[in-house]
N, CA, C and O of each residue as an XYZ file, in Angstrom:
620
protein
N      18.136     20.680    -40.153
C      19.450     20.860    -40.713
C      20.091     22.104    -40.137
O      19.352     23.067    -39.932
N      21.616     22.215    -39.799
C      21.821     23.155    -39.120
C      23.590     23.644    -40.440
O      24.037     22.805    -41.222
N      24.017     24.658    -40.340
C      25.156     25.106    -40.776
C      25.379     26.012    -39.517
O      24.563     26.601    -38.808
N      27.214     25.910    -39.449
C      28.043     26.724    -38.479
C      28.953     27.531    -38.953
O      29.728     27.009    -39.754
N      29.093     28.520    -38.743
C      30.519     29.285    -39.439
C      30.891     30.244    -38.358
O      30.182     30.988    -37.679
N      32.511     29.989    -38.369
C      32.678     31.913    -37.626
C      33.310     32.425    -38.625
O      34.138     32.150    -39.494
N      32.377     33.616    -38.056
C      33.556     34.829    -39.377
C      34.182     35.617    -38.370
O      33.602     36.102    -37.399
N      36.146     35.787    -38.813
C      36.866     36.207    -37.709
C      37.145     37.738    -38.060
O      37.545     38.027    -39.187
N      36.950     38.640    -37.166
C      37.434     39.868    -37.131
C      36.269     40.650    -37.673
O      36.502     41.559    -38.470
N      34.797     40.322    -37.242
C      34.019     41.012    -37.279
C      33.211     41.927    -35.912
O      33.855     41.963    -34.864
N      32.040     42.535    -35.935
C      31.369     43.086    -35.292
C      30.346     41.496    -35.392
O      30.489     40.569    -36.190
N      29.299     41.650    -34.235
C      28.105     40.467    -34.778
C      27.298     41.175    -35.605
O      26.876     40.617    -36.618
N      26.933     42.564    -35.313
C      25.988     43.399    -35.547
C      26.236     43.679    -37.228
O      25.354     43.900    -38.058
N      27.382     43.617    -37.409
C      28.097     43.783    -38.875
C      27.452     42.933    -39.714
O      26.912     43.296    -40.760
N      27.491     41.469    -39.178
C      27.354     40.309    -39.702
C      25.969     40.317    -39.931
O      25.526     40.196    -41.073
N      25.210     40.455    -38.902
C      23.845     40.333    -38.901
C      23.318     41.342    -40.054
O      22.539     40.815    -40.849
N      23.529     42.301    -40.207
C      23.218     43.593    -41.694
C      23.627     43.172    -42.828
O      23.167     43.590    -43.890
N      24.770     42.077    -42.712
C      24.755     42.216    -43.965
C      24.426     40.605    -44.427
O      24.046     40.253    -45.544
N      24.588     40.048    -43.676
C      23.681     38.346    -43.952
C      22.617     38.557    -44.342
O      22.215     37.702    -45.131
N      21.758     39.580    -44.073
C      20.217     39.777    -44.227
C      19.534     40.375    -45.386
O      18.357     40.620    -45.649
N      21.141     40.595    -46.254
C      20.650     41.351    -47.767
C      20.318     40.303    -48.447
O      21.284     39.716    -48.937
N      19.151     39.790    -48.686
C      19.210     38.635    -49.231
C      18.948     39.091    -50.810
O      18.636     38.149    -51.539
N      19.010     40.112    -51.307
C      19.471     40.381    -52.742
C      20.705     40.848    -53.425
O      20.869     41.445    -54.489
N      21.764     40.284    -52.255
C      22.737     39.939    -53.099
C      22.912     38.686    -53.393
O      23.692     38.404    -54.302
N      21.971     37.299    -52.428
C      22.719     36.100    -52.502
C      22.669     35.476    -54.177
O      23.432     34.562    -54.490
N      21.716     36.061    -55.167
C      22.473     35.299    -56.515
C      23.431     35.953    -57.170
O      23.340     35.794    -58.387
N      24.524     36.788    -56.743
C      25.617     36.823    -57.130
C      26.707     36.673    -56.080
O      27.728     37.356    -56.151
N      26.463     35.592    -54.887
C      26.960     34.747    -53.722
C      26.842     33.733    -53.891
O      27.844     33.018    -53.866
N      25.474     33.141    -54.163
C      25.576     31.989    -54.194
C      24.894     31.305    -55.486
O      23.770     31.641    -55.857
N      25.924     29.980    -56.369
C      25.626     29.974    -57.292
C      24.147     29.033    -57.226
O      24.373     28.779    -58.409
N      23.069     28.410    -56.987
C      22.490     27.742    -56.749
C      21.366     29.074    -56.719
O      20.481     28.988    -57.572
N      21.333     29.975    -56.054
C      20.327     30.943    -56.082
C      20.143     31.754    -57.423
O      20.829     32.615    -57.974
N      19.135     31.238    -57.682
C      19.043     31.771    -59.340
C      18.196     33.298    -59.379
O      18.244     33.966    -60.412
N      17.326     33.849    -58.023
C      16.632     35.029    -57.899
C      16.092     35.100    -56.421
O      15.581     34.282    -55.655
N      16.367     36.200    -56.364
C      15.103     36.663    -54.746
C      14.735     37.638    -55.167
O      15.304     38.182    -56.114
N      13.879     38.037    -54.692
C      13.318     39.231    -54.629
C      12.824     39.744    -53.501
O      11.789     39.181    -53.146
N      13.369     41.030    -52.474
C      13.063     41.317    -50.961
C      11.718     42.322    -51.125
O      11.779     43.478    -51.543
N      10.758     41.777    -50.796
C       9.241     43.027    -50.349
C       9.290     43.708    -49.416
O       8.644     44.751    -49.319
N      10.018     43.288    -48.590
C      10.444     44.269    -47.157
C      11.345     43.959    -46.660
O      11.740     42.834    -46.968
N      12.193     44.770    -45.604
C      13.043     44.233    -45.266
C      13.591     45.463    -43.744
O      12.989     46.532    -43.641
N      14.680     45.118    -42.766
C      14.942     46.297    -41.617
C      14.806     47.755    -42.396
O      15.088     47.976    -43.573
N      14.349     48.589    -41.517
C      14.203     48.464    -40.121
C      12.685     48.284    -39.435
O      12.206     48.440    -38.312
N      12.116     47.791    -40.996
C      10.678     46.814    -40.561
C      10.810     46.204    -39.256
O      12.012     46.212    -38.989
N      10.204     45.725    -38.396
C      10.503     44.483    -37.796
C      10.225     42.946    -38.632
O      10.992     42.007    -38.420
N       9.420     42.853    -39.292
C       9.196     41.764    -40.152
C       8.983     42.145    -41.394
O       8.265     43.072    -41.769
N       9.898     41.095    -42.313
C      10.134     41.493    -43.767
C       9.687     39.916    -44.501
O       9.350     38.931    -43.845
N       9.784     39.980    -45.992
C       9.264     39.583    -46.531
C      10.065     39.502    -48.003
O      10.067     40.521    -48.693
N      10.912     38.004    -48.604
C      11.393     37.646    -49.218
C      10.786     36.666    -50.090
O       9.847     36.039    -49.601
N      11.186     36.355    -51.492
C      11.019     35.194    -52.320
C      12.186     34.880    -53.022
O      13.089     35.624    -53.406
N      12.021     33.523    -53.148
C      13.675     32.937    -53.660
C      13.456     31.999    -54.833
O      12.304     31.603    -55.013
N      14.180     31.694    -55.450
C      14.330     30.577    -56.439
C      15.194     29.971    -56.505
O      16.147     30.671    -56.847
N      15.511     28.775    -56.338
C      17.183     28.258    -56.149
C      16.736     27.011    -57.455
O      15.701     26.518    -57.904
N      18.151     26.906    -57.681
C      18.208     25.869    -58.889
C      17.650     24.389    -57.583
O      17.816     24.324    -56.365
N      17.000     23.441    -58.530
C      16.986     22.236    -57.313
C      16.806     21.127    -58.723
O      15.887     21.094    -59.541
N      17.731     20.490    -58.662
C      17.090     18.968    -59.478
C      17.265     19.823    -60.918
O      18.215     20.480    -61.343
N      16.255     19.600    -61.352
C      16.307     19.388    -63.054
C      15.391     21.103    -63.284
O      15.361     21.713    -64.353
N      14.770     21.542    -62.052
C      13.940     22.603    -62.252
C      14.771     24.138    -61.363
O      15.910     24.604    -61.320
N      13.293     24.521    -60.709
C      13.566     25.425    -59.735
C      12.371     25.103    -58.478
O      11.188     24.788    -58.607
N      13.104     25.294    -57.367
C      12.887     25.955    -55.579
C      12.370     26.498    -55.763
O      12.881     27.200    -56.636
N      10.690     27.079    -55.348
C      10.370     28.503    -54.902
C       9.882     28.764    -53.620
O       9.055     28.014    -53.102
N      10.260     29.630    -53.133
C       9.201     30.105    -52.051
C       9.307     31.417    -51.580
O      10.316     32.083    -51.814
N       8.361     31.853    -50.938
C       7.999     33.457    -50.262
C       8.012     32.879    -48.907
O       7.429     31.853    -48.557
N       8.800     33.716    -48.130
C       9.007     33.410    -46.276
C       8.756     34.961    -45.723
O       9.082     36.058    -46.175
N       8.209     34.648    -44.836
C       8.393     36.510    -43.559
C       9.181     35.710    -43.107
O       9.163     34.479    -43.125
N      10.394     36.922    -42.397
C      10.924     37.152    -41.660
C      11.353     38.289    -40.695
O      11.562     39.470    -40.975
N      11.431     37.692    -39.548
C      11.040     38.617    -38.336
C      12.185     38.934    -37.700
O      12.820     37.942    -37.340
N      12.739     40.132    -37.400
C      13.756     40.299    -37.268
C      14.046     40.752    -35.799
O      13.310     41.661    -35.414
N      15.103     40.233    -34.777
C      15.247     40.773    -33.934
C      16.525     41.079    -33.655
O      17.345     40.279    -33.204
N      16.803     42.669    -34.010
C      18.544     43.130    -34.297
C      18.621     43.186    -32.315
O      19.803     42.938    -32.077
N      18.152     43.320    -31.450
C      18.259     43.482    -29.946
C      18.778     42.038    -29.735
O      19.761     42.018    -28.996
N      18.346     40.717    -30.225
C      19.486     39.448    -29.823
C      19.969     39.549    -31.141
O      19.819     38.370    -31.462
N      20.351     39.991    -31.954
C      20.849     39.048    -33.185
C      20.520     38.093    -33.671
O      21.546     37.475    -33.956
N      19.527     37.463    -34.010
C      18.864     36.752    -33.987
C      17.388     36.987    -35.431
O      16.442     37.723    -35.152
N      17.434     36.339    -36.708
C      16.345     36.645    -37.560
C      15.216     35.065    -37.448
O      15.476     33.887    -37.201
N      14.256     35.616    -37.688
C      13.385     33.964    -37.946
C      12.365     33.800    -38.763
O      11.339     34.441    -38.537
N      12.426     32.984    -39.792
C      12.164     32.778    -40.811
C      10.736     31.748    -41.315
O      10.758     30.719    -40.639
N       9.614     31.761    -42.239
C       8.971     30.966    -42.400
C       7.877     30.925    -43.773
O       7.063     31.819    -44.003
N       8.055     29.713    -44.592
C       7.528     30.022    -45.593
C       5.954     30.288    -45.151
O       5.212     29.965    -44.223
N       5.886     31.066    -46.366
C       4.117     32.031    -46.234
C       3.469     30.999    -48.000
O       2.297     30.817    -48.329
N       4.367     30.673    -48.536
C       4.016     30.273    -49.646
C       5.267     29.824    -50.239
O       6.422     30.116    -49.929
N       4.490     28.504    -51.813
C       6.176     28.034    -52.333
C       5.908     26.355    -52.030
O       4.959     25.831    -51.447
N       7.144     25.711    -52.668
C       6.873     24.447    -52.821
C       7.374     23.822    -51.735
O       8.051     22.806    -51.896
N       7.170     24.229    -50.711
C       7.413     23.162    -49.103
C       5.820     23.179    -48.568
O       4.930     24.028    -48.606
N       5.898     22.063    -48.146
C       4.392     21.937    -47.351
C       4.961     23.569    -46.368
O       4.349     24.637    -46.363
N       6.154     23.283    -45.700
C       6.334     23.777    -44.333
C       7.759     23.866    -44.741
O       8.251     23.038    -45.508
N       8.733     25.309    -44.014
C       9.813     25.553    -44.685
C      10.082     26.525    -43.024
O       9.623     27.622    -43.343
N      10.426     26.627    -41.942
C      10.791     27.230    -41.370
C      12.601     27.486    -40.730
O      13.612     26.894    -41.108
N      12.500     28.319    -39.917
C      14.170     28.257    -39.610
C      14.862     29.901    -38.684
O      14.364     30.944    -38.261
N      15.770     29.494    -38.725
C      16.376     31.069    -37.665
C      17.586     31.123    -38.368
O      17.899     30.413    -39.324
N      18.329     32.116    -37.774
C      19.625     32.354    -38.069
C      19.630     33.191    -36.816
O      18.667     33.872    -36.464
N      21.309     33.060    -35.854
C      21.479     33.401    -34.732
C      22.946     34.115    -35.128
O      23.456     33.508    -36.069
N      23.792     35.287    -34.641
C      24.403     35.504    -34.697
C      25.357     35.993    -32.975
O      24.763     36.733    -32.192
N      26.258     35.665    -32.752
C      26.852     35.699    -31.857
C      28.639     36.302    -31.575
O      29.676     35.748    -31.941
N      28.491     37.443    -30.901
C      30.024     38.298    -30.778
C      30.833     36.711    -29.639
O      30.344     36.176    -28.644
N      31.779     36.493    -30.154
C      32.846     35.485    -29.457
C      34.417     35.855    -29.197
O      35.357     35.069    -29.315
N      34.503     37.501    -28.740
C      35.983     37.852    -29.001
C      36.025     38.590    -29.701
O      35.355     39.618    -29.801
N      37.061     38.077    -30.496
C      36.911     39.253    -32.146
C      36.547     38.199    -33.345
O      37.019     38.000    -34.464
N      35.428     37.590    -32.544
C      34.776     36.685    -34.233
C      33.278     36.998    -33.477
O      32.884     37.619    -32.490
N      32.579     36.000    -34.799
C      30.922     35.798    -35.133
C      31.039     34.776    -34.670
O      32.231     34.470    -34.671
N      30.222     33.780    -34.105
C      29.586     32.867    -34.631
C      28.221     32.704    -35.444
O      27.611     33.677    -35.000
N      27.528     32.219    -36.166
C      26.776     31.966    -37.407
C      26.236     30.869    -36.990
O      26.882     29.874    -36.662
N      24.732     30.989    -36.965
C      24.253     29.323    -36.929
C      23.298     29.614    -37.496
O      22.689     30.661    -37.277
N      22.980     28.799    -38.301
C      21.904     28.812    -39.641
C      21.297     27.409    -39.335
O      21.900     26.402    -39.705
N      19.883     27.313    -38.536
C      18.978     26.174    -38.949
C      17.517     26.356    -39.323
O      16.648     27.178    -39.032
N      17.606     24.964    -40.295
C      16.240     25.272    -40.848
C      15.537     23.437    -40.510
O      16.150     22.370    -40.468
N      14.242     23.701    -40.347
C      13.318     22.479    -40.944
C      12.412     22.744    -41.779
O      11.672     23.727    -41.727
N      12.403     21.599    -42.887
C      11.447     21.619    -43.921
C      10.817     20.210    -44.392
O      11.328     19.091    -44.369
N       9.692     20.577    -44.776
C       8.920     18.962    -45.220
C       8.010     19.355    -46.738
O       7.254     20.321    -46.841
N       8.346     18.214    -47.982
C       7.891     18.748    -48.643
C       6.358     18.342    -48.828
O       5.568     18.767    -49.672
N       6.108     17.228    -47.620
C       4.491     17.069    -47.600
C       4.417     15.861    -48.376
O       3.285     15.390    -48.261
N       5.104     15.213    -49.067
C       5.269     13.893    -49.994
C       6.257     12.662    -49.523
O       7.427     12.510    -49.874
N       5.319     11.628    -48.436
C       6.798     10.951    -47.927
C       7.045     10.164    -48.598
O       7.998      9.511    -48.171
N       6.513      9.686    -49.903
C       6.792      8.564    -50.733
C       8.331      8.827    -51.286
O       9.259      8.047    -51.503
N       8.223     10.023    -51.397
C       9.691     11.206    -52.177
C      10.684     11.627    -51.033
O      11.633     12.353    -51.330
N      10.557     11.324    -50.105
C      11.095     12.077    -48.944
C      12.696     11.739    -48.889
O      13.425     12.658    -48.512
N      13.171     10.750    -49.164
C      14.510     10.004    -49.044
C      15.501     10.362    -50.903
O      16.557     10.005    -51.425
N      14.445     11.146    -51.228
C      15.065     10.883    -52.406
C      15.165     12.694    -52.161
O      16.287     13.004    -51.761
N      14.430     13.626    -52.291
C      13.717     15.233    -52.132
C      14.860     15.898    -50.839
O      15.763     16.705    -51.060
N      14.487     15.269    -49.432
C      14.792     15.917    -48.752
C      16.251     16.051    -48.728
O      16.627     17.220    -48.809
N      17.270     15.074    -48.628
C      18.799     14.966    -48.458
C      19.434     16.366    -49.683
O      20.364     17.126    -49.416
N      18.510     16.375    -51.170
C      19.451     17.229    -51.918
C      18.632     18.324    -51.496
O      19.315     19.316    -51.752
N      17.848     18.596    -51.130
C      17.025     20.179    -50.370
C      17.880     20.853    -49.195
O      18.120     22.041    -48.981
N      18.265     19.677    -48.497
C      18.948     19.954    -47.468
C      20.533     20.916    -47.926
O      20.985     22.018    -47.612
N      21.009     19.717    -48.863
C      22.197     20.036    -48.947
C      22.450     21.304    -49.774
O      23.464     21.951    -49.512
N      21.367     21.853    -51.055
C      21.763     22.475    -51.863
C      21.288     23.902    -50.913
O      21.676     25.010    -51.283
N      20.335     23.734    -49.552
C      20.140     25.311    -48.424
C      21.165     25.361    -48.205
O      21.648     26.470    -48.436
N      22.248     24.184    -47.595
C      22.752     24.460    -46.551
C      24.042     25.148    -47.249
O      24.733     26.005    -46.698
N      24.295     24.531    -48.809
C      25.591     25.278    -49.750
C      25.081     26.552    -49.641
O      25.746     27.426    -49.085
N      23.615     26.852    -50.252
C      23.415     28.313    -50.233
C      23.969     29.139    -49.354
O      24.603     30.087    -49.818
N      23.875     28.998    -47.966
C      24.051     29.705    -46.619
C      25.546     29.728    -46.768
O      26.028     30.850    -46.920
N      26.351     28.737    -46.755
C      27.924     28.481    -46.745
C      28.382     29.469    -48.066
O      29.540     29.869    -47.950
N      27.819     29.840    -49.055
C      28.817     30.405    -50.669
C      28.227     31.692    -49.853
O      29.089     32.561    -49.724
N      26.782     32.071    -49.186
C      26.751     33.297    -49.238
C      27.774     33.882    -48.085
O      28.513     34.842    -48.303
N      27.722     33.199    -46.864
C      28.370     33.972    -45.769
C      29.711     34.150    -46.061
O      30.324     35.202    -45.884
N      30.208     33.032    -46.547
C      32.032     32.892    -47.185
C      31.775     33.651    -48.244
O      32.800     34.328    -48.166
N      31.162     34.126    -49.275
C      31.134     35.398    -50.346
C      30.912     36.627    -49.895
O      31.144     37.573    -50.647
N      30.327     36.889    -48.329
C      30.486     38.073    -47.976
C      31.554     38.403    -46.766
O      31.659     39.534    -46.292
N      32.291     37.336    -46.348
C      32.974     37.543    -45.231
C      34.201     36.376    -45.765
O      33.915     35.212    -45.487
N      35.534     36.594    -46.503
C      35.933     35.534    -47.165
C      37.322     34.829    -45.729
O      38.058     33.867    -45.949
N      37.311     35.579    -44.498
C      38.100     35.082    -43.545
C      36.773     34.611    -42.710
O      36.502     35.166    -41.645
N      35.950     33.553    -43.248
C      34.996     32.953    -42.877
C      35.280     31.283    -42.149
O      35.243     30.534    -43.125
N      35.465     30.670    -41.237
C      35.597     29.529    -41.664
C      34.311     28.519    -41.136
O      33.844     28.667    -40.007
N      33.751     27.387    -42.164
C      32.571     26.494    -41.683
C      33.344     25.293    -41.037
O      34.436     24.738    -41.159
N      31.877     25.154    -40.068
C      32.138     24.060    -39.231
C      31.392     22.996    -40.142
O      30.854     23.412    -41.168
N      31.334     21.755    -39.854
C      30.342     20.481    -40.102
C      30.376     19.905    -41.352
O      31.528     19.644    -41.699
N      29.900     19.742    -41.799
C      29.683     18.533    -43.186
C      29.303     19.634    -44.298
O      28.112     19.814    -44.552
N      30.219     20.316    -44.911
C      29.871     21.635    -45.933
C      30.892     21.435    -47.045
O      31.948     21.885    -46.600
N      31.076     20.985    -48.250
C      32.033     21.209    -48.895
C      31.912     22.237    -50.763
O      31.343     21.825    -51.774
N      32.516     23.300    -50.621
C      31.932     24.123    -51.607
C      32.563     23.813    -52.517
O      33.623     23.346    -52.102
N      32.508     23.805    -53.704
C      33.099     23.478    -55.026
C      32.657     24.525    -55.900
O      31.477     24.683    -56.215
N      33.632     25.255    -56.300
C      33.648     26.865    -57.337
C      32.700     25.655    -58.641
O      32.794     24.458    -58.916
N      31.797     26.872    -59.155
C      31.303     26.444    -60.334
C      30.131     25.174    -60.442
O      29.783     24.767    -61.550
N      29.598     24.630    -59.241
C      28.902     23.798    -59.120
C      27.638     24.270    -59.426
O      27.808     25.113    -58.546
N      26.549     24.520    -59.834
C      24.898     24.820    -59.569
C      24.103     24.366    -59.062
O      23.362     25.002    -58.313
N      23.957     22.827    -59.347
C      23.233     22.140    -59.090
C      23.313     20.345    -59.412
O      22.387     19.614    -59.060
């Protein structure tokens, strides 16, 4: 699954510092109900846990992430949490006087009997996450692709 955004009239380097606070995203994004960061820059590899609303419950997982501020560029992977396998990057890119933003992830929850039913709202409720947070921290943001945010939604 991939999300696109540029945010116009930034630095990349801007973008990249502050995409990476990932304890602001539950008051960004409504679906993120907690993180908690164990490490984080000018570590080179840091260490997050999240909870996102999903279905009728909660998302969890703990990911390192490895950071490389020399490309802009972070990469991500669950260490633990309810994905068999949960990996992904985020790339950031100077285009002028914008960002570009590319946020992809793959994940499997290890259950293919569930897979058609699990994966499509997993997908969709990351990919809102990524879209409320970058547009909540950069609001002359605009997304590319199949993203539509709706104020007040959770889950």
């Amino acid at each position: 699954m991939t999300l696109d955004a540029v945010v116009s009239g930034e630095s990349a380097e801007h973008v990249f510092a502050e995409v990476l606070r990932w304890e602001r995203y539950p008051d960004l994004a409504p679906h993120v109900r907690a993180t908690t960061v164990h490490s984080t820059l000018p570590e080179p590899v840091g260490s997050s846990s999240w909870e996102l609303h999903f279905r009728s419950g909660l998302l969890r997982w703990t990911e390192d992430d490895r950071f490389f501020p020399e490309r802009l560029q972070l990469e991500f992977e669950q260490s633990d949490g309810d994905f068999d396998s949960f990996t992904g990057r985020w790339t950031f890119t100077q285009a002028g006087p914008d960002v570009n933003v590319a946020f992809e992830a793959d994940f499997d929850f290890g259950i293919p009997s569930l897979e058609g039913i699990l994966d499509p709202i997993a997908e969709r409720v990351i990919r809102e996450t990524v879209a409320w947070a970058v547009t909540g921290l950069f609001p002359a943001t605009r997304l590319t692709g199949d993203v539509e945010l709706v104020a007040g939604v959770t889950h």
